[in-house]
C-alpha positions in Angstrom: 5.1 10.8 -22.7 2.7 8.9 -21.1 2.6 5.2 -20.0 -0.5 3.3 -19.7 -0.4 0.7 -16.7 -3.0 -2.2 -16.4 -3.5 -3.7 -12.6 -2.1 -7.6 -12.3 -3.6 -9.7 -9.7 -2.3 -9.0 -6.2 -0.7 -12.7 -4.4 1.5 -12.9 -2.3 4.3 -13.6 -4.6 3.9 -10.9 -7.0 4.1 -8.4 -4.5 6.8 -9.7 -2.0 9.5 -7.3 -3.4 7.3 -5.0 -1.9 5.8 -5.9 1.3 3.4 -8.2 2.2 -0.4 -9.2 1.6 -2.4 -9.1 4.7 -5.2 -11.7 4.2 -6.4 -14.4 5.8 -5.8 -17.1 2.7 -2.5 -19.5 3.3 -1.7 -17.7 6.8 -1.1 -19.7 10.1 -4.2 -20.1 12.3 -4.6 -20.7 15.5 -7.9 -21.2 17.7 -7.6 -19.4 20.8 -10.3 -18.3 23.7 -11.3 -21.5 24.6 -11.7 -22.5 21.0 -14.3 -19.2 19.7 -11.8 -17.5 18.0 -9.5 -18.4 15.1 -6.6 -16.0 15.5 -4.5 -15.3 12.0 -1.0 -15.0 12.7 1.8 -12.5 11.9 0.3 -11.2 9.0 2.6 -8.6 8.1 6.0 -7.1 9.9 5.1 -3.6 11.0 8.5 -1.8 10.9 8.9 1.6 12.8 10.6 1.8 15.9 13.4 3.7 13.8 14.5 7.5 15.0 12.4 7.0 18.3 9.7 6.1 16.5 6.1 4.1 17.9 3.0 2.6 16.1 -0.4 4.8 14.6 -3.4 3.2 14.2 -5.8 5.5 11.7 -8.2 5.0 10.1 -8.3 7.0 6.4 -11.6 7.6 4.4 -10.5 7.2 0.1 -12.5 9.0 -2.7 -12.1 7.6 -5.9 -10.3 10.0 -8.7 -11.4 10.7 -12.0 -11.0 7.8 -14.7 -8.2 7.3 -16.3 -6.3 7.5 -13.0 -3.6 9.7 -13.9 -0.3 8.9 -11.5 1.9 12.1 -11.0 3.7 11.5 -7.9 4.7 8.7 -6.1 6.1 8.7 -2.4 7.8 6.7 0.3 8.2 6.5 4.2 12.0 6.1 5.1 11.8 5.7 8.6 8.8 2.7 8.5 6.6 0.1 6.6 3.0 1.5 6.4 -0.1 -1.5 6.5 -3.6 -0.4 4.6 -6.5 -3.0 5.7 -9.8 -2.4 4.0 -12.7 -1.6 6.5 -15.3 -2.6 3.7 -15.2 -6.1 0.9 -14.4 -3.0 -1.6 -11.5 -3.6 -4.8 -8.9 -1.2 -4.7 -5.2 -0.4 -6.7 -2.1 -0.5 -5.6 0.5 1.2 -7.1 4.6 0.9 -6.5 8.0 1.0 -7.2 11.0 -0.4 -5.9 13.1 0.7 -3.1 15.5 3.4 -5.3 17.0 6.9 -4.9 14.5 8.3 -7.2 11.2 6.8 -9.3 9.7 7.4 -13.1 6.9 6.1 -13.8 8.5 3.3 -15.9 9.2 2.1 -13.0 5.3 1.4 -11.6 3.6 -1.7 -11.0 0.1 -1.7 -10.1 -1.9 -4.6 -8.5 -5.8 -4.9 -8.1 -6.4 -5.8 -4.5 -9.6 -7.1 -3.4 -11.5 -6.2 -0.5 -9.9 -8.9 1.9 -6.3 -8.3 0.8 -4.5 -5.7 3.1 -0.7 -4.4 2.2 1.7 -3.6 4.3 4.6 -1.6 2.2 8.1 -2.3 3.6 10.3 0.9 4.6 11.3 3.2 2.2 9.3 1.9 -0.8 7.5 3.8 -3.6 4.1 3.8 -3.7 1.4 5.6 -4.7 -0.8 7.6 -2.1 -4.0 5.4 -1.8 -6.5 4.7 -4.7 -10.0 3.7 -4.0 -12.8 2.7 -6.8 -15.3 3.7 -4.9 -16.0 6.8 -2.6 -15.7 6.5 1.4 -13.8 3.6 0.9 -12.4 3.3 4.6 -9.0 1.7 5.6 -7.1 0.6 8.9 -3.8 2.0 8.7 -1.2 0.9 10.8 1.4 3.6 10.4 4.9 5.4 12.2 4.5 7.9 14.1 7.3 10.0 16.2 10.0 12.4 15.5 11.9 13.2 12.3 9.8 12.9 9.2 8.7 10.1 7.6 7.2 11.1 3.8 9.3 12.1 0.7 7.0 12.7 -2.3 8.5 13.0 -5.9 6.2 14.4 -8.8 7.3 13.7 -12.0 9.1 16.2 -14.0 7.9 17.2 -17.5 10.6 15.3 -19.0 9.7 12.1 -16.8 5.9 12.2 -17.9 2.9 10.8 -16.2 1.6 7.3 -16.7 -2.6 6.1 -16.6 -4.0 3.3 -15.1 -6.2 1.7 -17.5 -8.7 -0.8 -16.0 
């Protein structure tokens, strides 16, 4: 079986279940160094100081994947939230599932993010390993790093079957 998934808009509100939008549009601002900068603030809760954990910054370099973008796998960070923040005005997808002991793909939601819209996945939630339209499509990611480890990936079974992302 195979599902066919077509990308809704990304807000703010259609993705809080899963974390938050970083983007500049409806946050608080404030002007700061003597009025030359406009500062936007708390953007996202970056959450990994679990199991002696501290905060990455990286920066990852997407390829895009052959069309139709088949979805296998899906997989989640239980020990912190994980922030992507496009380096380039590019479109991307995002692809999740809710915070559960296991994922199918009828479970998938996928969002088309636009290239100033950042997401910052809250602990433990499915998602899909990062999906660019365009090649060297690069990203600041804010990330856990420490002891233990911090990514469970589940692949579909045979039984579960896959799902496409039509655009």
């Amino acid at each position: 079986m195979t599902l066919e998934l077509k990308p809704q808009k990304l807000t703010s509100d259609n993705f809080a279940a899963f974390g938050d939008v970083i983007m500049t549009d409806g946050a608080e601002r404030l002007m700061i160094n003597e009025g030359t900068t406009e500062r936007f603030y708390d953007l996202a809760k970056v959450d990994v100081e679990s199991e002696g954990g501290h905060t990455l910054i990286n920066i990852f370099r997407g390829q895009a994947r052959p069309q139709p973008i088949e979805i296998k796998m899906m997989e989640r960070h239980p020990l912190g939230s994980q922030a992507f923040i496009p380096l380039q005005n590019k479109p991307y997808l995002v692809v999740v599932a809710p915070v559960a002991d296991s994922v199918g793909p009828e479970d998938l939601q996928v969002f088309m993010a636009d290239g100033n819209q950042g997401v910052n996945y809250q602990r433990d939630l499915w998602h899909h390993p990062l999906l660019v339209l365009e090649d060297n499509h690069e990203f600041l990611v804010v990330d856990r790093g420490g002891p233990e480890d911090n990514c469970t990936e589940h692949w579909f079974t045979q039984d579960q079957g896959n799902a496409h992302i039509v655009l």
